[in-house]
N, C-alpha and C positions, 0 to 999 in steps of 0.2 A: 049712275046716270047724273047725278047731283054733279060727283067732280067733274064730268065733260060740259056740263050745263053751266059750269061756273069759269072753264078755263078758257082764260083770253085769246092765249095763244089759239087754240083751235077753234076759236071764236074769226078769230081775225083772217084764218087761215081757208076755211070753210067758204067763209065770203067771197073773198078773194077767188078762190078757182068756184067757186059759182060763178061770178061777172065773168070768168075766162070762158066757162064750160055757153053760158048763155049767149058770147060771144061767137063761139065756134058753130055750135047747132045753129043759130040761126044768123050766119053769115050769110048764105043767099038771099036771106031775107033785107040785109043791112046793104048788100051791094049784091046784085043781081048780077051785072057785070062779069066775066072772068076776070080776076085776079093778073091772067096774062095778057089781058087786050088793052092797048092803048085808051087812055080816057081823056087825055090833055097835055097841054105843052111839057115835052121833057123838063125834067128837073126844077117845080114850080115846090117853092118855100112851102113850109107849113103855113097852114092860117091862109096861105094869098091870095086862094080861091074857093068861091062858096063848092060846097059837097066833095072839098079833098083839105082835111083838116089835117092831115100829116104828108100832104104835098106827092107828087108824082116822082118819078126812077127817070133814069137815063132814057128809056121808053117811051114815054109818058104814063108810067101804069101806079093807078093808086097803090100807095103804101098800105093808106089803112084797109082797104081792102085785102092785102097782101097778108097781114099781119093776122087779122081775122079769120081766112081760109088755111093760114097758116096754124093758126092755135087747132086746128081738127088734124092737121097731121102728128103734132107737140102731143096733143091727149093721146091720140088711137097709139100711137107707138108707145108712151111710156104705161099705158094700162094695160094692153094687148101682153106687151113683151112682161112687164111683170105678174101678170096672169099667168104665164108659162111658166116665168123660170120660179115664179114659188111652188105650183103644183110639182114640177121637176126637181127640185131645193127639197120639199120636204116627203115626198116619195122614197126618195135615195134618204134621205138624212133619217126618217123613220125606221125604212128595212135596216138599215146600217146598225143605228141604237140599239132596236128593240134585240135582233138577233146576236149581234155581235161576232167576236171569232172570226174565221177566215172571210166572211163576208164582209164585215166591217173591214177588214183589212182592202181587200178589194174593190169596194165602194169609195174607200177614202183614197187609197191610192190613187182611185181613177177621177176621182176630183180633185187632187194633187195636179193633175194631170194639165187642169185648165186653169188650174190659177201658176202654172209656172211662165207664163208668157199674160204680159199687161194685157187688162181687156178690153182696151180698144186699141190696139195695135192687133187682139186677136181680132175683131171686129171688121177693122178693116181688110183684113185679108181673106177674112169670111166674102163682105160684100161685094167685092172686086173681082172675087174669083165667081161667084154667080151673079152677076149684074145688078149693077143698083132697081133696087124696087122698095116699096113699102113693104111686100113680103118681106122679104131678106131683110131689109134691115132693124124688123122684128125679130126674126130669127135669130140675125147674130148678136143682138142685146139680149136675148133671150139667154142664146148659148153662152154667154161669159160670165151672165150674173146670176145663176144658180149655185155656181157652189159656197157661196158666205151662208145662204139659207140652208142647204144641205148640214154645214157645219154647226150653224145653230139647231137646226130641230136635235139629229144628232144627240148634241150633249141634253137637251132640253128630255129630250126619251131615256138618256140612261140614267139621269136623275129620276124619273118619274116611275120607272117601269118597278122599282123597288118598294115603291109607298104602297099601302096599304088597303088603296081602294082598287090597284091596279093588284094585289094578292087573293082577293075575295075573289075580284071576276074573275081570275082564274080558277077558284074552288067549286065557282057556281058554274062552272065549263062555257066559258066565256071564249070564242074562237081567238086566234090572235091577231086576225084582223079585226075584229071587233073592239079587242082591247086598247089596240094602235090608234082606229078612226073615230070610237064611241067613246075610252076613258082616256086615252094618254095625249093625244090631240088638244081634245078643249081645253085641256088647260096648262096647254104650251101654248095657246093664241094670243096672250099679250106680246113677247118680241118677236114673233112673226107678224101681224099688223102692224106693230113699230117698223122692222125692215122692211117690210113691203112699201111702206107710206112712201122712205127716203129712197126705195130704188127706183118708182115712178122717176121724182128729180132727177137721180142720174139717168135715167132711159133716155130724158129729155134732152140734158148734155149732151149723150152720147151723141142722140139723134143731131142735134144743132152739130154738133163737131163735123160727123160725116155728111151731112149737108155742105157744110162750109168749106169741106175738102172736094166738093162734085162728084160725092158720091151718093148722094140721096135720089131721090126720085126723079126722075126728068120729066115729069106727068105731075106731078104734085108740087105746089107753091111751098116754101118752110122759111123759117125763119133763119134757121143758117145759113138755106140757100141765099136771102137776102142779101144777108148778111157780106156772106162771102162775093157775089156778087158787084156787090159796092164798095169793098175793099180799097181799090185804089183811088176813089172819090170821098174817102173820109175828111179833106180840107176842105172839098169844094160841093161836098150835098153831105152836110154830116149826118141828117135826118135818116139818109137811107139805111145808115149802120146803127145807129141811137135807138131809133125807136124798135125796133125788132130785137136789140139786144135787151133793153128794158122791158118786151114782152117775156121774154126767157129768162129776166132775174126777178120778175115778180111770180111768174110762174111757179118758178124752183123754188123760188121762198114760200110762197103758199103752200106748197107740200110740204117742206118742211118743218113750218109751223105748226102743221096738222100731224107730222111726226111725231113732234115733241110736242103737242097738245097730248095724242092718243100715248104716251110713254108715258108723261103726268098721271091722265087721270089712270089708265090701266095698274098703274105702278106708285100709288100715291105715299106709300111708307120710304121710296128712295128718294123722295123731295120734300120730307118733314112733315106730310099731311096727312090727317086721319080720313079712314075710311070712312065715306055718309051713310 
């Protein structure tokens, strides 16, 4: 507790997607307004006008409003979809370890399977083929980014399953799912909390990308969608592209700081620090 209490990094990190997380929850409360309804004269500067401090779209539709209701699609997708693919990551990657033999073989093959095509080119042919929605595009970040977690628990179980507290529970007739979710689990959750942290970030990416290709939500405001949206106005309203990408690089960096915050303190012997 001492080393997280003391690390900047997930100090700094923490903070950060709090001001994001208390943005998003109370967006309606910061602009009532939809996000899609006209507010003021198309394409008005930042600053120009009192209550649109990052200026109005080709529409007239507040940014920062835009930006705001946007950060609740940014979170729900990259915690949603990595809620899935770790429970799925380390389900498969468990069975696989603990048992071994033909099963291992065929659990790994069949995660071979999704990492031989990039995953977001697999992503996008997920989305496309069942229509953009906030489901599906949970989904198909979900379905791409489970097998690196798979592979870590995996090796994490075949080292563990050997040691000595996992040989007694089996003398004390200790079930083997007992031994998998009670002794060999806990204390593989240091690099699963670490990849988990950083696949939020990429869920985020991913989501901003397929947004930016018109494949995200048509019901739901995003930052990609913005993004993309405003595309060919980057000379002449640069605000509309700027500020929504600066939500999605501080975003990602927050998580990632808290990544590499929770790898520090969880892991403090592989950065020269003693245990407190």
């Amino acid at each position: 507790m001492k080393n997280i209490l003391k690390n900047t990094s997930l100090a700094i990190g923490l903070a950060l997607l709090a001001l994001i997380l208390v943005i998003a929850v109370f967006a309606h409360v910061f602009y009532p307004v939809s996000p899609w309804q006209s507010a003021a004269t198309p394409l008005l500067e930042p600053f120009s006008q009192s209550g649109l401090p990052l200026g109005s779209d080709m529409l007239g539709r507040d940014v920062a409003a835009g930006i705001a209701y946007g950060a609740r699609v940014s979170l729900t997708v990259g915690v949603v979809s990595t809620i899935i693919s770790v429970t799925l990551g380390v389900t498969i990657g468990a069975v696989a370890g603990f048992y071994g033999g033909v099963l291992d073989n065929l659990l790994m093959r069949f995660t071979e399977l999704f990492q031989t095509v990039p995953q977001f080119a697999m992503a996008v042919v997920f989305v496309a083929i069942f229509s953009p929605s906030l489901v599906t595009i949970v989904l198909a970040i979900s379905l791409v980014s489970w097998p690196p977690v798979a592979r870590l628990v995996r090796g994490e179980v075949m080292s563990l399953k050997s040691r000595e507290f996992v040989k007694a529970g089996i003398v004390l007739g200790e079930s083997e799912s007992g031994l998998i979710f009670r002794h060999i689990l806990p204390n593989a959750v240091s690099p699963i909390v670490v990849m988990a942290s950083l696949m939020v970030a990429t869920a985020i990416l991913t989501e901003s990308a397929l947004s930016f290709l018109g494949l995200g939500d048509r019901n739901m405001i995003s930052w990609g969608y913005m993004i993309g949206a405003s595309r060919t106005m980057l000379r002449d309203a640069w605000w509309l592209s700027v500020f929504p990408g600066l939500a999605i690089v501080v975003t990602v960096v927050a998580v990632n700081l808290i990544g590499e915050g929770f790898e520090k303190a969880l892991n403090p012997q592989a950065h020269g620090e003693r245990k407190a």
